[in-house]
C-alpha positions, -999 to +999 in steps of 0.1 A: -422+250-277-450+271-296-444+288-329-470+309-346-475+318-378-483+344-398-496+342-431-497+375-452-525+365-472-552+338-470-540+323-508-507+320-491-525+298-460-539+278-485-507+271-502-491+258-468-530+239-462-535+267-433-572+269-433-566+309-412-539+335-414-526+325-380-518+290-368-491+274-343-467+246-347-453+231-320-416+217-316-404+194-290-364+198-279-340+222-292-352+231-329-334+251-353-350+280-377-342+249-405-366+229-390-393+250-391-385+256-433-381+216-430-418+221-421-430+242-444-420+224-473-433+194-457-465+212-460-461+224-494-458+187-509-486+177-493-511+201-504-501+189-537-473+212-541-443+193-554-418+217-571-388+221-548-384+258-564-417+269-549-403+278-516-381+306-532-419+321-540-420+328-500-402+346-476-404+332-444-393+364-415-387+359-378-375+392-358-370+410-388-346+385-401-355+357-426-352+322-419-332+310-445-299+335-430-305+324-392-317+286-404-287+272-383-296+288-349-315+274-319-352+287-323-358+314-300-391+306-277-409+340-283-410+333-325-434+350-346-431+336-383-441+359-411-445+343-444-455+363-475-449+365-512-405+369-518-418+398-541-439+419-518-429+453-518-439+488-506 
């Protein structure tokens, strides 16, 4: 299973060692939303990121919903992850 992702911002890429706003991770089996947040902090730490608190920086959005209220659901096959800034307004 294919999951893209969308970064908001090419800082934000950078924090998460994304090289382009767009990039897909691939999951074998029945993953959960949690896994994918499983990866993301896996890719915070090692792009020398190490404060477990930096997560609550981003907002991670699939659907219109954010991960972290759906985390224990199957992952649905047609996911689009948005991840921006927790503070981004309009």
């Amino acid at each position: 299973m294919e999951v893209r992702v969308r970064y908001l911002s090419r800082e934000i890429a950078r924090s998460f060692g994304s090289s382009g706003k767009v990039e897909t991770i691939h999951f074998s089996g029945n993953a959960k939303y949690e896994d994918i947040l499983g990866i993301f902090k896996e890719k915070l730490k090692r792009h020398g990121e190490v404060d477990e608190k930096l997560m609550d920086t981003f907002v991670f959005i699939c659907g219109g919903r954010t991960l972290l209220t759906i985390k224990d659901e199957v992952l649905n096959s047609d996911c689009d992850v948005l991840v921006g800034y927790a503070d981004t307004g309009g």
